[in-house]
N, C-alpha and C positions, 0 to 999 in steps of 0.2 A: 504493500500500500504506500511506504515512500516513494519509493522508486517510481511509482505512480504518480505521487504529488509533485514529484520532484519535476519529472518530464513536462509536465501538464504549465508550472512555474514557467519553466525556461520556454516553450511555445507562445504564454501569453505576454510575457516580456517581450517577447520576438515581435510579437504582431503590437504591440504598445507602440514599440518603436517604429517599426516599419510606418505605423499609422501617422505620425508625427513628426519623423527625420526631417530635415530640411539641413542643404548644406549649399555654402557659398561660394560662390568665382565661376561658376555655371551658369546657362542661359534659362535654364526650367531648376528652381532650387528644392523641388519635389519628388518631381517625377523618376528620374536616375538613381536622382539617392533612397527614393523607398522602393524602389526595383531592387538593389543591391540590400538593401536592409532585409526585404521579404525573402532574398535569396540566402543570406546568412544565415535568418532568423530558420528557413527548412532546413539546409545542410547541420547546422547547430542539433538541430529536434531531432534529424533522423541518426546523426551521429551516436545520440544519448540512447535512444531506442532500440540503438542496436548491443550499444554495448552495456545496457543495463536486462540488455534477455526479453523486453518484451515485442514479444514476436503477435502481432496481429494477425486473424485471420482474414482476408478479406474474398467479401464474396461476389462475384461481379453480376449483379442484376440488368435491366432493365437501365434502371438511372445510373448507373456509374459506367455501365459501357456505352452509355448513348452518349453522356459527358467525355469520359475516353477518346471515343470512335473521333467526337469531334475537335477535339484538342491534336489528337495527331493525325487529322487532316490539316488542321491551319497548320501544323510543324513542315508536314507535306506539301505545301502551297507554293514553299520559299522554292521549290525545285520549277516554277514556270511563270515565278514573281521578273517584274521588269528591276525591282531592285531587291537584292536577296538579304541585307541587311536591316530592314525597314519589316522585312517580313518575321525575318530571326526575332526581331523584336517585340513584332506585336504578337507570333506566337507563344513566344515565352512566358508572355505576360497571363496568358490563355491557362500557360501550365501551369504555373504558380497559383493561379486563381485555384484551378482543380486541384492540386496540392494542400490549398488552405482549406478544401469544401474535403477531402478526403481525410487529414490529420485531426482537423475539428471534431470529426464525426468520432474519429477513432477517442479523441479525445472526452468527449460525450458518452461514449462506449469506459471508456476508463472508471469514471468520476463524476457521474453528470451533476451533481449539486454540487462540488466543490471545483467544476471547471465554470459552471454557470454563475455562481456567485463572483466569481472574481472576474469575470470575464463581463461581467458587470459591475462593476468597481470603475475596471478601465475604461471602461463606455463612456462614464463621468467623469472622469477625470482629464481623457483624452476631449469630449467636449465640452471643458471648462479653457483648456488650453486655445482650443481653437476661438473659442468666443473671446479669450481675455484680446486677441491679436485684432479680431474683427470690431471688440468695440474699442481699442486703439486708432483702428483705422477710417470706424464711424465716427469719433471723435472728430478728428482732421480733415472732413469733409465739412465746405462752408455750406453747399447747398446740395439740395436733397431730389434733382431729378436725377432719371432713369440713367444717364452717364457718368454721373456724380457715382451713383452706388456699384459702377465694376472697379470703384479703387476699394471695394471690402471684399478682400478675396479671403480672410483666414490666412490656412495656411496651405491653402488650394490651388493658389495662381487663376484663377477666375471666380468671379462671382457667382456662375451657375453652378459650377462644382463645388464651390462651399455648400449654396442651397443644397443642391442636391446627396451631398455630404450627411448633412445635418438632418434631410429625411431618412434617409438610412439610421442614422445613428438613433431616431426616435425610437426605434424599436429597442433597442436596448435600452434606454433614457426610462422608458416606460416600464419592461421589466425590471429595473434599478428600485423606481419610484415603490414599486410592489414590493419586490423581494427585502429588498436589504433593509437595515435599521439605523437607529441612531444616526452618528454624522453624515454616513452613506447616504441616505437616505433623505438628509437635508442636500445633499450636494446634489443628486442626481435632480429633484426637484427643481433645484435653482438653475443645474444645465438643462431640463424637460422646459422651462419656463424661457430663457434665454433661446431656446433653441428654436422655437416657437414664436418667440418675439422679430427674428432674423430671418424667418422663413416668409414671414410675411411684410418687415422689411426691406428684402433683397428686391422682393417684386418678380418674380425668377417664377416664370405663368407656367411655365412645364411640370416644377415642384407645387405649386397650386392647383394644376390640375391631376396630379398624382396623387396628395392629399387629399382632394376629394373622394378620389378610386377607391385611395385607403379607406377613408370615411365610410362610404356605402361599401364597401365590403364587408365592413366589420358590421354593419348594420343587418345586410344581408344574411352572412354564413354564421354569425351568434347568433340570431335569433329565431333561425329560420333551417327547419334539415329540408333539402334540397329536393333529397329524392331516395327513397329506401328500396327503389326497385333494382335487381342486380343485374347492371349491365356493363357489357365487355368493355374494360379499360381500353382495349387497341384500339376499340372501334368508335369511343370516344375518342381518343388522342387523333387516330385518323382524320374521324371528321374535324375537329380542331388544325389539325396540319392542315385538309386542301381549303379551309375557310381562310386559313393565312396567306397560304398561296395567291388564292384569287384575289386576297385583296391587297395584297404585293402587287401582284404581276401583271391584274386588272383593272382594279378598282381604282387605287391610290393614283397612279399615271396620270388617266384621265380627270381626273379633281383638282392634283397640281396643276394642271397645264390650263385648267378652267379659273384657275384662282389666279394665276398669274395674268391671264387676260384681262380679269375684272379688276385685277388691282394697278396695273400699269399703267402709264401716263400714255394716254392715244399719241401724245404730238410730242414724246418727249425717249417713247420707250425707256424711258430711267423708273424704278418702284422709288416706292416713297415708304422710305421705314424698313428697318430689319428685318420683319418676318416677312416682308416679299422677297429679299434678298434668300432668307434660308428657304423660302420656295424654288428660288429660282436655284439653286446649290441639289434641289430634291429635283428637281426635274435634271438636271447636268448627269446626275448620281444616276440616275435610269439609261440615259448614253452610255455610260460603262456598265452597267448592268445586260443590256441588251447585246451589246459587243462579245462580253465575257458570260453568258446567261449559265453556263453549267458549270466553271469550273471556275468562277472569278477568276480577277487579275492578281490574287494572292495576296494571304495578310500583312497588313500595313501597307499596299499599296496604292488605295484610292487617293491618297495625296497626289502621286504619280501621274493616274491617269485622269482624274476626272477634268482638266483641263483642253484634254482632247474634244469635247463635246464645244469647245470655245468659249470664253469667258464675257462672250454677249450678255450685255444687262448686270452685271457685276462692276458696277463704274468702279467702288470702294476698292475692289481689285486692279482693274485695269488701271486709274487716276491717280490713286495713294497709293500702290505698291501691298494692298492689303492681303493675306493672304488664307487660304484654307486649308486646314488641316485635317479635316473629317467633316462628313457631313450632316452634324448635329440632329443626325436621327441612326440609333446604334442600328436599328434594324435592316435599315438600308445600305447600311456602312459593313454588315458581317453578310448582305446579300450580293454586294457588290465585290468584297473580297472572295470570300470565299461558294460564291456562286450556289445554285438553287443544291449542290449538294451539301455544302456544308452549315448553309442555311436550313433546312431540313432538319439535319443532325445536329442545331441548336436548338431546333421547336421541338423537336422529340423531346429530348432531356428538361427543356421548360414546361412543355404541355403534361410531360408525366407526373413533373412532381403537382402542378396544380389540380391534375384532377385525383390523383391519388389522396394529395389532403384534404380535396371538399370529401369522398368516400372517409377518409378516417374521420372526420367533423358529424359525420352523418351513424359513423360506429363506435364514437368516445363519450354516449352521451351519459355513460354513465362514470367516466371521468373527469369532471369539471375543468380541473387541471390544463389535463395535456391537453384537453379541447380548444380550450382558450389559446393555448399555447400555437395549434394548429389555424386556429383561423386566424392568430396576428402574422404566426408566418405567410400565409395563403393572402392575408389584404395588403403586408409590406412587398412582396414579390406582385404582386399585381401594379402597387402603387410604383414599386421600382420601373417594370417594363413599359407604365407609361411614361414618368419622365423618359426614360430610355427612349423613347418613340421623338423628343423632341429633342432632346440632346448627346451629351458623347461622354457618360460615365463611366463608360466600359475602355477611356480611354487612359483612367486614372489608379493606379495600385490601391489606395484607401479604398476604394470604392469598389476594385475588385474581392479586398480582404473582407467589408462587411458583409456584404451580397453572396460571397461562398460561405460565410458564417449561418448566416441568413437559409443558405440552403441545405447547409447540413444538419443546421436545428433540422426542417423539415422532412428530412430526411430520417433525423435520428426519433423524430413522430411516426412518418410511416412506416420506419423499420417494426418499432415497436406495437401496431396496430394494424399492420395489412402482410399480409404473406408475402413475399415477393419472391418470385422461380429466382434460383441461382443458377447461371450457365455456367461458371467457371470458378472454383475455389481454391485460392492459392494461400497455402499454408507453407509451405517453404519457401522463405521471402529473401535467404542470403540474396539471392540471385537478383529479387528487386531493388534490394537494398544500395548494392553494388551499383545495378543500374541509374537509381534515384540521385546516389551521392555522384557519381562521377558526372550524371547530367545535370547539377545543381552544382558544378566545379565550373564545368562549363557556360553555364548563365551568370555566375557570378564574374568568371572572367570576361563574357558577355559586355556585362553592366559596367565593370571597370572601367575596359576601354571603351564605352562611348559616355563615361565620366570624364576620363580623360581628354575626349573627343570634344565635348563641349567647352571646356574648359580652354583648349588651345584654341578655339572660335572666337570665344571673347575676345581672347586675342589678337585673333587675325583681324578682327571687325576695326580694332583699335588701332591697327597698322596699318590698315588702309585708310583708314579716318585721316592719318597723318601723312599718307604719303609714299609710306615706307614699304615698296612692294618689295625689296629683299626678304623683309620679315615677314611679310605677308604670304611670300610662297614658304619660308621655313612653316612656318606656325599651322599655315595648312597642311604640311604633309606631316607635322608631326601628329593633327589632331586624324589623321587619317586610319583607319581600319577595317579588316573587315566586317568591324561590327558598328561604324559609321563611315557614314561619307558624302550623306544631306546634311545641310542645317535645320533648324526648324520650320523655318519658310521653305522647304522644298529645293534650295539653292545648293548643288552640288560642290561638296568644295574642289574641287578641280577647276568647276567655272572660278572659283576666286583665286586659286589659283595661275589660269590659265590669263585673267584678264592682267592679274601681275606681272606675267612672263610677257603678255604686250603690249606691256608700259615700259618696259623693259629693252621691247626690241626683240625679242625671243620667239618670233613668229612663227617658227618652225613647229617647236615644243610648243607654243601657246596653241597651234593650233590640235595635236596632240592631247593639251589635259582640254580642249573644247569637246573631242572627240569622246573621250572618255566621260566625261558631265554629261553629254545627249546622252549615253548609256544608261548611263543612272536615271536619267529626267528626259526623256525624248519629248516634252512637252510643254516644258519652260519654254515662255517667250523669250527669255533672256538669254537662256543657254543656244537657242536654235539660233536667234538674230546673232552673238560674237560667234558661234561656231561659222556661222556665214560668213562674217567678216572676215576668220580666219582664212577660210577656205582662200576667200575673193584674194588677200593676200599672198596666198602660196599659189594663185594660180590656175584655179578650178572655180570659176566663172558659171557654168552652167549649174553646177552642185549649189554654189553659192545663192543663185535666182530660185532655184530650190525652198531651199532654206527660208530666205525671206519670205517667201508669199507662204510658206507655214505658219510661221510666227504671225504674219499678218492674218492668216484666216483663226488662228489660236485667239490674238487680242488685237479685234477691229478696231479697238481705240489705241494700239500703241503703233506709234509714227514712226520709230525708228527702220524698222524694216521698209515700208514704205517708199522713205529717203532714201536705204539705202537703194532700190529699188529702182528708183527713178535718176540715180547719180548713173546706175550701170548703165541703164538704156538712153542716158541723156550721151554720155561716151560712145556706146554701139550707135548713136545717130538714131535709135528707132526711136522719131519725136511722141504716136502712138502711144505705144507704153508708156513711154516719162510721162506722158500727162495722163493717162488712166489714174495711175498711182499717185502723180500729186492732186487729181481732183478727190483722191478716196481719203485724203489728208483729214484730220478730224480738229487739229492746233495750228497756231500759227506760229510760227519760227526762223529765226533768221536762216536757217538753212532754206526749208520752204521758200523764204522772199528772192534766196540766188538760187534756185533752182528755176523756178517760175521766171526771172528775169533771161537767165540762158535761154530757155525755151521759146519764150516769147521772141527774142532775136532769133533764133536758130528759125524758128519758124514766118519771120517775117521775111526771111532769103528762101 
């Protein structure tokens, strides 16, 4: 029974921390570092596990191999991803997630009252932490619109993923308020109260409308047994699969592209306001959807491609340099990766566990208890997959560790109140153990080097700031590896590289790391338009005209290609062209004004 407690200690300090970490001289001071924190905090657990002899049975159902199946598809992915290190990434992330939903469980299996109480300790604790930071930075706000409140991020790095943080985290806040006593129990109160104050604060409409879900769920599945007739779980889950389908694959398409008509300016085509922006990012997301429709273009690479589709109606993008990283709908963003099969093989594993808990809610009635217990997991996973529907929590480690927490409660409910067929039982685990830790050496070194990686970014960013592209090509190839080699904007370092080497005069090699950056980013306007340049400088003129009218059909508001465009055909003589392309000009610029001026002469002879 020590050795029990003892393990069970070292896991929730693991996950304490991992929830919390933040470190400095990085561009995300979150995200990396509680990557490498959740990877320590497993290899730490499973080291102790193994060398204190308790050996788990585990038994692979239904829910853990549909969880499985789909974890080492996304791992699968990186093999016909456009960038393999982006994909390494957000797989990993996938595994760790299932890592936490599988040790929790075991851990529940352990000790469940003595994992659960403390495990709600840290709930409170972990969000008093985060509120102390948020009402620091509510403080320092002088006013109090909608733009004012994305400088309260916690310790999130955005304002939605705190919100959405802090919804998660009510589940435990809640069981805190219940369970525990004395000071606990003041505290967790005062973080239930605080937390609740900020949810509605942030103004953050995805976590408001998830808290509703929450609300009428809990309304619904307490009060109310559903159904006591016995029907076939497959055949529920099934029909639940092809209703998601259809309205993936049908439904949703035609509604965006009907919403974006109604909302757009007739004589201006620019949206007005944010959420026609992230319509227009959902209907872009469906272009690579329909491209890649079975097999996605692999995890973590909708960065990469959604660009393809052209960044029309995205002025914020095209005009400020703004940029997207996901497309603030998780659903669309694991349909687009990992395509209708690995999309699938996450509705499986979702749809199982929810309809599994409305049947145990419907068989615990004479447990009060774990009932209760079943339908908060059953309203917080409904209220999760709605935000989820509008934003990109699944892009965040915190968020992954509460939500596999989340599912292994439910889990460790319907293990204990529904039969579930076992297909495969592995009791002699050296063999996984071995496996676990050596791929959990490997993620850690993973996280390192694109710790590192960021790190020498900052740098580079600050070398070019100043001028200094000596240091600028150093600091990118040291921040270089195979476990990075974008920045967060999608910007290949090799282009910052490559544009160093032709400030330089290095044209040959400049054109070389341009070459290499289209690898990575075949899609950047930025990368395509200098890879062009490069080209037109070594000599490949045709490649070059290429190039540019890419970048121009990628971003019809950016001029540069354009220009260059009309410089080459104003030199070829073909007056035609050069003026096609500067009448498609969207700015006006002194380049523009002597280009138009040549033309005009050239064409007045």
């Amino acid at each position: 029974m020590e050795h029990s407690k003892k393990i069970i200690k070292i896991f929730l300090f693991g996950i304490f921390a991992s929830l919390t970490l933040i470190l400095p001289a990085i561009l995300d001071l979150s995200l990396v570092p509680r990557f490498i924190g959740l990877s320590v905090t497993l290899l730490v657990f499973l080291f102790f596990l193994n060398k204190l002899r308790l050996n788990p049975i585990i038994k692979l159902d239904l829910i853990l191999l549909s969880y499985l199946v789909f974890v080492i598809y996304c791992l699968c992915s990186a093999f016909w991803s456009q960038n393999v290190a982006e994909s390494l990434f957000s797989s990993f992330k996938q595994l760790l997630g299932f890592l936490v939903f599988l040790l929790s469980y075991f851990c529940f299996k352990i000790d469940y009252d003595y994992f659960l109480e403390r495990l709600l300790k840290i709930a409170a604790i972990t969000s008093l932490i985060f509120m102390a930071f948020g009402i620091y930075q509510f403080m320092n706000i002088t006013d109090f619109n909608k733009e004012s409140l994305y400088r309260i991020t916690g310790l999130n790095g955005h304002k939605n993923l705190l919100a959405s943080f802090l919804f998660l985290n009510l589940f435990f806040l809640i069981g805190a308020v219940i369970e525990l006593k004395g000071v606990w129990k003041i505290l967790a109160t005062i973080a239930l109260i605080l937390s609740l104050a900020f949810i509605i604060i942030l103004r953050t409409k995805a976590v408001w409308i998830g808290f509703f879900v929450l609300f009428f769920a809990i309304l619904i599945f307490y009060f109310k047994t559903i159904s006591k007739k016995p029907i076939s779980t497959w055949i529920v889950v099934s029909l639940f699969i092809i209703a998601a389908n259809i309205l993936f694959l049908r439904v949703l398409e035609p509604v965006i592209l009907k919403s974006i008509a109604t909302t757009t300016s007739a004589s201006t085509k620019v949206t007005n306001g944010l959420d026609q922006e992230r319509l227009i990012v959902w209907a872009k997301t469906y272009h690579v959807i329909h491209k890649h429709l079975f097999f996605g273009v692999g995890a973590g690479n909708w960065q990469v491609h959604f660009p393809d589709a052209s960044l029309t109606g995205l002025w914020r993008v095209e005009d400020l340099n703004f940029t997207f990283q996901r497309p603030h709908n998780d659903f669309l963003w694991i349909l687009s990766e990992t395509g209708l099969i690995g999309f699938n093989l996450y509705l499986i594993f979702v749809f199982l566990i929810i309809i599994l808990l409305v049947k145990c809610i419907n068989l615990l009635n004479d447990n009060k208890k774990i009932r209760t217990l079943a339908v908060f997991c059953l309203a917080f996973i409904l209220g999760f997959l709605t935000v989820s529907f509008f934003d990109f929590p699944k892009e965040r480690i915190e968020h992954t560790i509460l939500i596999n927490i989340i599912f292994a409660i439910a889990y460790y409910v319907i293990r204990t109140a529904y039969p579930l067929k076992t297909f495969i039982q592995l009791s002699s685990l050296k063999p996984m153990f071995m496996l676990g830790f050596s791929s959990l050496l490997f993620i850690l070194a993973f996280g390192l080097l694109r710790y590192k990686g960021e790190y020498y970014t900052i740098k580079l960013y600050d070398s070019k700031r100043e001028g200094n592209y000596e240091s600028t090509k150093k600091y990118g190839k040291l921040a270089l590896s195979y476990a990075y080699n974008i920045d967060p904007t999608s910007i290949p370092l090799h282009w910052q590289i490559a544009n160093a080497e032709a400030a330089l005069r290095d044209f040959e090699n400049a054109e070389r790391d341009f070459r290499i950056a289209y690898g990575y980013n075949p899609y950047n306007r930025n990368v395509i338009n200098d890879w062009a340049s490069a080209l037109l400088m070594t000599g490949k003129a045709e490649l070059a005209k290429k190039h540019y009218a890419e970048a121009a059909r990628i971003s019809p508001r950016f001029d540069d290609p354009k220009l260059n465009l009309a410089a080459i055909y104003l030199n070829e003589k073909n007056f035609k062209m050069a003026k096609f392309w500067l009448n498609s000009l969207l700015h006006n610029s002194r380049r523009r004004s002597n280009y138009e001026r040549i033309l005009e002469v050239a064409e007045s002879h």
